[in-house]
C-alpha positions as CSV (number, residue, x, y, z in Angstrom):
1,X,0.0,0.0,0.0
2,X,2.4,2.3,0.8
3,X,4.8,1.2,-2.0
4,X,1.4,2.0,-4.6
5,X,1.2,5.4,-2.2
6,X,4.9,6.7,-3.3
7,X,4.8,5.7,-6.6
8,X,1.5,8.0,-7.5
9,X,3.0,10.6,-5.4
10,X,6.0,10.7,-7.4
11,X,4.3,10.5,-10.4
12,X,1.8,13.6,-9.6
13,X,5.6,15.4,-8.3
14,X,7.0,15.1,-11.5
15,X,4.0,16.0,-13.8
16,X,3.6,18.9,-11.5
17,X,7.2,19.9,-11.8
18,X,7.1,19.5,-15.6
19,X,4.3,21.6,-16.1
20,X,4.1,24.1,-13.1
21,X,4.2,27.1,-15.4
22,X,1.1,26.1,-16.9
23,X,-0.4,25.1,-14.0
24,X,0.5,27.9,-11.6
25,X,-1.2,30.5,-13.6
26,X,-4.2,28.4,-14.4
27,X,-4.8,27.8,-10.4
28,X,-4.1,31.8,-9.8
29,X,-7.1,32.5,-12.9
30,X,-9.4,29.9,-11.2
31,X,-9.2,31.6,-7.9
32,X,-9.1,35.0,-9.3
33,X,-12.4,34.1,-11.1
34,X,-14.2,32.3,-8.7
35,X,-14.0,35.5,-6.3
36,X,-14.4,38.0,-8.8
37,X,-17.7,35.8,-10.4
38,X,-20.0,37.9,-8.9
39,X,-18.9,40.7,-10.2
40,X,-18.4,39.6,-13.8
41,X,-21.6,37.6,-14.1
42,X,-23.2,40.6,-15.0
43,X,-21.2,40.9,-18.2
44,X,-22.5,37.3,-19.8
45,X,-25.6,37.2,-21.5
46,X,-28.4,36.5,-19.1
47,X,-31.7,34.9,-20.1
48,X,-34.7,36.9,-20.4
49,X,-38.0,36.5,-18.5
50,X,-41.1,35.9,-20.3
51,X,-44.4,37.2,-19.2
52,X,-47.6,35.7,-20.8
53,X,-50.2,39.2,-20.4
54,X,-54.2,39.1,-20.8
55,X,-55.3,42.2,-21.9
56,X,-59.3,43.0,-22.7
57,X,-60.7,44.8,-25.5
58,X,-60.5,45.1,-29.0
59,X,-57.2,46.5,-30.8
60,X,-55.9,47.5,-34.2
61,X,-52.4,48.8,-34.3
62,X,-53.9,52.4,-34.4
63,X,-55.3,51.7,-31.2
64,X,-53.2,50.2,-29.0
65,X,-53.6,50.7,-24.8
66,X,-51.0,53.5,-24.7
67,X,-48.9,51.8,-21.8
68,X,-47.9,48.8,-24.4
69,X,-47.1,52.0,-27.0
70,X,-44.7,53.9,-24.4
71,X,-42.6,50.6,-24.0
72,X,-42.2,50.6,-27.8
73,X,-41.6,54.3,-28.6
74,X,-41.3,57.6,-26.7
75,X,-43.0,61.1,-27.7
76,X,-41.5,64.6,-27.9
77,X,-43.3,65.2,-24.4
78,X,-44.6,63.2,-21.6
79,X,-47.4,64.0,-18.9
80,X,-45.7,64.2,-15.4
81,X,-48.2,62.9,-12.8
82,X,-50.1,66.3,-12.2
83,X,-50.9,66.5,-16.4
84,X,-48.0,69.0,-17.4
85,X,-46.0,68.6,-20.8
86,X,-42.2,67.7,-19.8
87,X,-39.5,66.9,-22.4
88,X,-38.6,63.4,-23.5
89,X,-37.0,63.3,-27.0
90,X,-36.9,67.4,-27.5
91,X,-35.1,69.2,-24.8
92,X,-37.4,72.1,-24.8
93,X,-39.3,73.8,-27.1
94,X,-40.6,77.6,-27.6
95,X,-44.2,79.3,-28.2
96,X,-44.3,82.0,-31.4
97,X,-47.1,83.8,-32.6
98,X,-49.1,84.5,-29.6
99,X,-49.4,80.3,-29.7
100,X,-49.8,79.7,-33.5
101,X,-46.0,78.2,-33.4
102,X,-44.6,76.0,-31.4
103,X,-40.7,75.4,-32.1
104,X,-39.2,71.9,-30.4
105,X,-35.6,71.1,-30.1
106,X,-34.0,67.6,-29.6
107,X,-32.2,66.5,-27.5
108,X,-28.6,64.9,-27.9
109,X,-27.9,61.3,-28.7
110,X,-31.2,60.1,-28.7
111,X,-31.5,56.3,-31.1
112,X,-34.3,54.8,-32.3
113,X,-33.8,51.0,-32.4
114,X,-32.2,50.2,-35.2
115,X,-29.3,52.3,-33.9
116,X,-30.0,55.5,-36.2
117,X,-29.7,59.3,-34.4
118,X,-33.2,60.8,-34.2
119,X,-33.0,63.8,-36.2
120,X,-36.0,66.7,-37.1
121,X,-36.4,64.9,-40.3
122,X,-37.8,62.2,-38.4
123,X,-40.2,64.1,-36.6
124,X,-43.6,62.3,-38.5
125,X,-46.8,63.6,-36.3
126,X,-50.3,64.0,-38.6
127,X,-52.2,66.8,-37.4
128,X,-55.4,68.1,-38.4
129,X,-54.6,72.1,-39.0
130,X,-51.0,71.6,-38.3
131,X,-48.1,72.0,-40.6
132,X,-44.4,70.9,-39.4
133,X,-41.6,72.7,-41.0
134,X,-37.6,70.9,-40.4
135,X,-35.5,73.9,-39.8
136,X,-32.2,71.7,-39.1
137,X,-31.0,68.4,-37.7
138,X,-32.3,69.4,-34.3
139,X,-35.2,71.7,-34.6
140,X,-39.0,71.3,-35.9
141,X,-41.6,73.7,-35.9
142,X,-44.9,73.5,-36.0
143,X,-47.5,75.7,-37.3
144,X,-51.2,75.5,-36.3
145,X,-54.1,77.2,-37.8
146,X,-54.9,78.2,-34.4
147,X,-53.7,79.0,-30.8
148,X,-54.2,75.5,-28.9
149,X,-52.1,76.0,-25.1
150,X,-52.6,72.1,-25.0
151,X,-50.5,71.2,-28.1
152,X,-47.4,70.3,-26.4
153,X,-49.5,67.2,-24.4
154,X,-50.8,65.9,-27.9
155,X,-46.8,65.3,-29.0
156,X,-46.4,63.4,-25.6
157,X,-48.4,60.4,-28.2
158,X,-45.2,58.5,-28.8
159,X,-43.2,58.6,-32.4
160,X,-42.3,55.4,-35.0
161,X,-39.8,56.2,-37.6
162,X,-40.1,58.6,-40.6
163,X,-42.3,56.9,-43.0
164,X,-41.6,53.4,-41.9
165,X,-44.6,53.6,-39.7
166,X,-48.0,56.2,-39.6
167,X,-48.8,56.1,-36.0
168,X,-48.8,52.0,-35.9
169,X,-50.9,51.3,-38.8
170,X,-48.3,49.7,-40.9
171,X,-49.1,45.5,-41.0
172,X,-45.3,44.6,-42.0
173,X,-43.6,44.6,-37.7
174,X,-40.4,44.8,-38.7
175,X,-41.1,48.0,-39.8
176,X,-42.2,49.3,-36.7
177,X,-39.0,51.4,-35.4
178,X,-39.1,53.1,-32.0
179,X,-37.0,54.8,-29.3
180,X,-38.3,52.7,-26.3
181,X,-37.3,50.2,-24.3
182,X,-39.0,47.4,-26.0
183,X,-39.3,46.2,-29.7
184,X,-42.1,44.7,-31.8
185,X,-41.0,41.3,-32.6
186,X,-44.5,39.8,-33.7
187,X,-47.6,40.1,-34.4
188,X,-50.8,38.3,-34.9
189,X,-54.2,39.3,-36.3
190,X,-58.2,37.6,-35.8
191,X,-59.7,39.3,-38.8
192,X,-58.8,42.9,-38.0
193,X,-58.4,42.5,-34.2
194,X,-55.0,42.1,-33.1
195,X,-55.0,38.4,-31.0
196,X,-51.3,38.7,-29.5
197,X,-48.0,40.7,-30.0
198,X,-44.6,40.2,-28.3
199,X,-42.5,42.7,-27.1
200,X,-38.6,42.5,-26.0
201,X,-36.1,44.4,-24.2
202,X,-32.6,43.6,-23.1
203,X,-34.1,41.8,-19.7
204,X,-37.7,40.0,-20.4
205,X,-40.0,39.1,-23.5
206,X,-43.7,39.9,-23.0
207,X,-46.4,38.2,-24.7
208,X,-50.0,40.2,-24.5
209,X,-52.7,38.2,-25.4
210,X,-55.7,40.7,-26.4
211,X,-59.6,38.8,-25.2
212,X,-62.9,40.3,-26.1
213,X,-64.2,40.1,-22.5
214,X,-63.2,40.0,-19.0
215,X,-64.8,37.0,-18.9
216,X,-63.1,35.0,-21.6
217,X,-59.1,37.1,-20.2
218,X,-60.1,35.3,-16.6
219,X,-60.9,31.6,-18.2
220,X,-57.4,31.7,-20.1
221,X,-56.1,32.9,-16.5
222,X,-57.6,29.5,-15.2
223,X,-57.0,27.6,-18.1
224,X,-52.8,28.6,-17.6
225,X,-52.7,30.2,-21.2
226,X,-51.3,33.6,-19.5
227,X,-50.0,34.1,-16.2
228,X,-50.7,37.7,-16.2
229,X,-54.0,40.0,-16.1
230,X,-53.6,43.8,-16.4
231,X,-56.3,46.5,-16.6
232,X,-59.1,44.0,-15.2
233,X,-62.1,46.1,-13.4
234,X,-63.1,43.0,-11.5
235,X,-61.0,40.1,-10.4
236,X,-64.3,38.1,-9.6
237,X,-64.1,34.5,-8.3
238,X,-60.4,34.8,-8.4
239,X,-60.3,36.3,-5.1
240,X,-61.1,33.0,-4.1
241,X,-58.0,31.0,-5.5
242,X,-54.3,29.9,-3.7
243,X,-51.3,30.8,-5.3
244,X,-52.0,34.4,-7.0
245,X,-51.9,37.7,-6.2
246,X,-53.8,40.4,-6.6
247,X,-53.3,44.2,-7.0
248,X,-55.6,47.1,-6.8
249,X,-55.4,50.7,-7.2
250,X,-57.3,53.4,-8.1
251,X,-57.5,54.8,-11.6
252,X,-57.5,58.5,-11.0
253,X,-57.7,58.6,-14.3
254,X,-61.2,57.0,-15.5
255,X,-64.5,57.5,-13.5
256,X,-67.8,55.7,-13.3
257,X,-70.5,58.4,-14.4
258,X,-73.7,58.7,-14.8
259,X,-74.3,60.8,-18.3
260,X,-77.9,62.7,-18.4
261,X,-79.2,63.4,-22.5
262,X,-80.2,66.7,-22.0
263,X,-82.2,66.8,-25.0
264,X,-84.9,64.2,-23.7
265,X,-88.1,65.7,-22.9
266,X,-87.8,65.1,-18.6
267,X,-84.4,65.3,-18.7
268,X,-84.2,69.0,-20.2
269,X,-84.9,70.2,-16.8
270,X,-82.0,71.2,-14.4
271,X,-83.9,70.4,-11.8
272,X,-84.7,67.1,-12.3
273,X,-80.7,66.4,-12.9
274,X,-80.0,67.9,-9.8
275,X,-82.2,65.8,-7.8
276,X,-81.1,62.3,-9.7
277,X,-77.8,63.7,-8.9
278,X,-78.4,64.2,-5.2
279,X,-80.1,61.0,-4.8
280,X,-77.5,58.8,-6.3
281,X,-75.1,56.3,-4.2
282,X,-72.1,57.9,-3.3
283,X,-70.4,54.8,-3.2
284,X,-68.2,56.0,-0.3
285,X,-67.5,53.0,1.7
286,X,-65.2,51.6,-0.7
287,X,-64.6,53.9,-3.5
288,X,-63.5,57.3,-4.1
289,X,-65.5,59.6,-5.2
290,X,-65.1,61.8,-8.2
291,X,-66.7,65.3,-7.9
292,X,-66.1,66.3,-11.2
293,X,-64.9,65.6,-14.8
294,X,-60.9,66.3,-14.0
295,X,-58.6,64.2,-12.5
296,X,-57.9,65.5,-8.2
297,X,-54.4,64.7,-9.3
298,X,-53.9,67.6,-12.3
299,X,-53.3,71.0,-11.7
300,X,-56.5,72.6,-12.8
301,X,-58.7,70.5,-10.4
302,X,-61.1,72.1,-8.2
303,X,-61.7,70.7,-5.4
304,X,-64.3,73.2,-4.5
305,X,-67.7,72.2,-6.8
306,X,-70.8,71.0,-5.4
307,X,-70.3,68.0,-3.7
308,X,-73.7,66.8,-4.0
309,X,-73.8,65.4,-0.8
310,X,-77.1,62.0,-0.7
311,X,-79.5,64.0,0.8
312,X,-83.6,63.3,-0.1
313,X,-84.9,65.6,1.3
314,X,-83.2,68.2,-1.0
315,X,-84.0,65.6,-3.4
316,X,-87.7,65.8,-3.2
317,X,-87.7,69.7,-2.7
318,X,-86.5,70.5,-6.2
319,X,-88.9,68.4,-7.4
320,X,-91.8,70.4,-6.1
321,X,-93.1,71.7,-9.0
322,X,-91.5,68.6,-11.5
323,X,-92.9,65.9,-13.5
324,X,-92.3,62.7,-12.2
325,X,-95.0,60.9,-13.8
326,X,-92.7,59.0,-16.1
327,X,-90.5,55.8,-17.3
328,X,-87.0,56.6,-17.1
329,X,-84.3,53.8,-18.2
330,X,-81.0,53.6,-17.1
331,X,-78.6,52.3,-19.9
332,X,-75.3,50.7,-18.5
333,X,-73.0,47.4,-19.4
334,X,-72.5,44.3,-17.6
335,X,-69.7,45.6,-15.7
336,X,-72.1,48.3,-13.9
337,X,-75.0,45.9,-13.6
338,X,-74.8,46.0,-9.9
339,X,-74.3,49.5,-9.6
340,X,-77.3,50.3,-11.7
341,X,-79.5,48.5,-9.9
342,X,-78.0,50.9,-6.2
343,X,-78.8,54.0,-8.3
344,X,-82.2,52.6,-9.1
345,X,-83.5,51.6,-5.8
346,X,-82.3,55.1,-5.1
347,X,-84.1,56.9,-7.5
348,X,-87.2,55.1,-7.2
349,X,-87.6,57.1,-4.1
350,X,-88.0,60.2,-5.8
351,X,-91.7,58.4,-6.7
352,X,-90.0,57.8,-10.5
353,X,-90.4,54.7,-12.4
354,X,-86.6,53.8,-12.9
355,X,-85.6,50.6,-15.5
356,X,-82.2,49.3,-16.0
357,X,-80.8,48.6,-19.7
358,X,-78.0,45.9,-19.8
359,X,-76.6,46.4,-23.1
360,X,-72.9,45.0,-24.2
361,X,-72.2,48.1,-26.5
362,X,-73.5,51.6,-25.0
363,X,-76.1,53.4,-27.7
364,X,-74.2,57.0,-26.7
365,X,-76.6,59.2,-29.4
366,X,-79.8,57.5,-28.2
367,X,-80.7,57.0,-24.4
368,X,-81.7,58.7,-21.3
369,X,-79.3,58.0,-18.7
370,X,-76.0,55.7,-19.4
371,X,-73.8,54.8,-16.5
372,X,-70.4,53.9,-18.1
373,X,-66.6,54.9,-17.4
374,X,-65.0,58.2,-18.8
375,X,-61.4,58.1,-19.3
376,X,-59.9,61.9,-18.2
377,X,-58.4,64.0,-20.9
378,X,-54.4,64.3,-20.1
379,X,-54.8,67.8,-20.3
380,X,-57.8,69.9,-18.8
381,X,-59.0,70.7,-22.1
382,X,-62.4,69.1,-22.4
383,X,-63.9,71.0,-25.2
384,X,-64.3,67.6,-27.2
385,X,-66.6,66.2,-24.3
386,X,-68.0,69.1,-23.0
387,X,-68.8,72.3,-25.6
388,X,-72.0,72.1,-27.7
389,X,-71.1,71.7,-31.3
390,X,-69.0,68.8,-30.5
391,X,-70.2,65.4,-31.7
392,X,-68.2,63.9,-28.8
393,X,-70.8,65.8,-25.8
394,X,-72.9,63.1,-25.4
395,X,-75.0,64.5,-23.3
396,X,-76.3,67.1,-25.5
397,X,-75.2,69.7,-22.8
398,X,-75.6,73.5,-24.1
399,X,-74.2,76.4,-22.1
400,X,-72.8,79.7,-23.7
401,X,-71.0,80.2,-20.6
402,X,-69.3,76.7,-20.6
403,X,-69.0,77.5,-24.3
404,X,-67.1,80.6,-23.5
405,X,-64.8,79.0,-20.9
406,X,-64.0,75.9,-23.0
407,X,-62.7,78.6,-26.1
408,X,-60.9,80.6,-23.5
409,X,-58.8,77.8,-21.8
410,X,-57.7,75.8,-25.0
411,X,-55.7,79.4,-26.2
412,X,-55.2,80.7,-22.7
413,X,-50.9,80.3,-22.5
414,X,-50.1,81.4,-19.1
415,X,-51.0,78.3,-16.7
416,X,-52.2,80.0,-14.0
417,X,-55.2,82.2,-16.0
418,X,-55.8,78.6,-17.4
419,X,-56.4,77.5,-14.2
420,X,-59.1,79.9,-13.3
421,X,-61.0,78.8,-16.4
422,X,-60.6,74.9,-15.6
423,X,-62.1,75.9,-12.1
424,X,-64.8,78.2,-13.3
425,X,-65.4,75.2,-15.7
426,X,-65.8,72.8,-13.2
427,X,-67.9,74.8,-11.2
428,X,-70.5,75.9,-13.8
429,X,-70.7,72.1,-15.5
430,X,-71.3,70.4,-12.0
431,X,-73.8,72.7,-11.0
432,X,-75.9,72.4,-14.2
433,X,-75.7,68.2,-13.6
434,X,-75.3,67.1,-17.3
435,X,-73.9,64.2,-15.6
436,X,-73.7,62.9,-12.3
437,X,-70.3,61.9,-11.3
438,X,-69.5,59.1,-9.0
439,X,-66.3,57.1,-8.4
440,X,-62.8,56.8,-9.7
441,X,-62.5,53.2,-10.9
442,X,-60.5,50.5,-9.6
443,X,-58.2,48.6,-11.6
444,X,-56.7,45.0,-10.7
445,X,-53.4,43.3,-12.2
446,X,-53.7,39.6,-11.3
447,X,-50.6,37.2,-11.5
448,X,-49.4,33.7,-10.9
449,X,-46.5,33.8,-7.5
């Protein structure tokens, strides 16, 4: 044994000794390595994540929820979290002819993903009634027919390269260039719907699968297609399941509302919006209520409207000398089924006849009341929703002193005169009850741990 000991010994000895200079440096390396791996790991490739997202509603590339669009690309603007234009891709830009002209300057360095310098030429925004004139590498101006103070949130809508892409409606992905953080590596299409696309950055691989309905987004949940549900109003039996989580927040940006057609022949009278207004749930146990049409997180919010606090017997006062004798029918979707029925018992207090519509797609030219949600402008300027010769004021609503305010704000420059408008706004609208506002909406991400 000891004989076979010495014998390897002196054969490891000598094959040491013949190769130590080989061998001493490789041992040094290994030990440098193995204490520095930690620090070098970061420098090998490292393999991406993959996320499998349910998303509901219908898209086209024109359309796409504007969260999936900032991964791929990035605007000339952004909206900070109180709704002002900051810069992104320009670095700042200037106001000319009493706010005909605006005149944008990019910043330095900036790529778009196939490694090409963003230059003015680039610059690709269609505009109704604007004009955009390159004035060098760096500088774009735009020219608009009139003075819009808002203009600098519409070019937060982020940009695909020049001519390659007209705001996403090109079919051909590879064509679809951006300056974000994620590409467009594929697409699919149901007919004209988009079914799924996958995005890719440096770190993770996202697969969005696009569903018609909640509904059908929560089965693929169960069924393990995706592991991932974002945007989803109501997580539903899912509560009730091991081994998920779910997240909620409220969207201070969309609210539940109750529209009122101002046109119909009961609903003409102020009086009787009031007192729907005043006799509608405020919801206030678990939701938070929205007093107006502007988000409590912009600048130009008011907090100071009529709050419209439930009270009856103000309720029944203004109804004194009011029809009641009527039908009216309360138009909402599935998702507000249950809180169509609250407003109803509610309003069937005020002695009128109150029916509930469930419909899958709103009828927004022909109804009495709709309860739906409202997604909030970025900026304050609600003239779209709001003034009357705009096909987009559902409600019919007609007041040449909301008229006045709405034309005022949208070329009013200096922030702070703007902001009187927005709160004279807020305070005249509320008070005539076109609509009667009632919660922000809560939305719920639900993933696999």
């Amino acid at each position: 044994m000891w004989k076979k000991t010495r014998f390897y010994y002196w054969i490891v000895k000598g094959f040491i000794e013949k190769h130590k200079w080989i061998l001493i440096p490789a041992a040094v390396i290994g030990a440098l390595t193995f204490f520095q791996l930690p620090f070098l790991i970061k420098y090998f490739p490292q393999p991406k994540t993959t996320k499998h997202v349910g998303r509901v509603g219908s898209y086209s590339l024109s359309n796409l929820p504007r969260d999936i669009q900032d991964k791929i690309s990035r605007g000339l603007t952004f909206i900070d979290e109180e709704g002002r234009p900051q810069p992104d891709l320009a670095l700042d830009w200037k106001i000319l002819d009493e706010g005909k002209t605006y005149v944008f300057t990019l910043k330095d360095e900036q790529y778009w993903q196939d490694g090409t310098k963003v230059v003015a030429s680039d610059i690709d925004y269609t505009i109704n009634d604007v004009s955009l004139e390159v004035l060098d590498e760096k500088t774009v101006a735009f020219k608009l027919e009139e003075p819009y103070s808002a203009f600098p949130s519409v070019l937060s809508q982020p940009l695909f390269k020049r001519r390659q892409v007209s705001y996403l409606q090109v079919v051909e992905q590879s064509k679809i260039i951006g300056t974000g953080t994620h590409k467009l590596k594929k697409l699919t299409f149901n007919g004209n719907s988009l079914e799924s696309l996958i995005l890719e950055s440096d770190q993770e691989k996202i697969i969005y699968k696009f569903y018609p309905t909640e509904q059908s987004a929560v089965l693929a949940f169960k069924l393990a297609e995706i592991d991932t549900i974002e945007d989803l109003s109501n997580p539903g039996d899912l509560k009730d399941w091991t081994g998920i989580r779910i997240s909620q927040e409220v969207d201070n940006q969309q609210y539940a509302v109750i529209f009122f057609n101002t046109e119909d022949e009961f609903l003409t009278n102020k009086q009787l919006r009031q007192a729907l207004t005043y006799t509608t749930p405020k919801f206030s146990d678990d939701k938070v209520r929205a007093l107006g049409p502007i988000s409590p997180e912009s600048w130009a919010y008011n907090p100071n409207v009529k709050p419209y606090a439930y009270s009856l017997e103000t309720a029944l006062g203004l109804l004194d000398n009011v029809t009641t004798d009527f039908v009216l029918e309360l138009s909402t979707t599935p998702a507000f089924a249950s809180v169509a029925e609250e407003v109803r018992q509610s309003w069937l207090q005020l002695g009128i006849n109150v029916n509930v519509r469930i419909v899958n797609l709103p009828d927004t030219q022909n109804y009495q009341a709709l309860l739906i949600g409202q997604r909030i402008p970025s900026d304050p300027d609600q003239y779209l929703l709001w003034h009357s010769t705009q096909e987009g004021n559902i409600t019919h609503y007609q007041s040449a002193k909301v008229d006045k305010l709405l034309e005022d704000g949208r070329k009013e420059l200096d922030e702070n005169e703007r902001q009187q408008i927005y709160f004279d706004f807020q305070r005249f609208l509320v008070e005539d009850s076109p609509a009667a506002f009632l919660y922000f909406l809560d939305r719920y991400t639900v993933e696999r741990r």
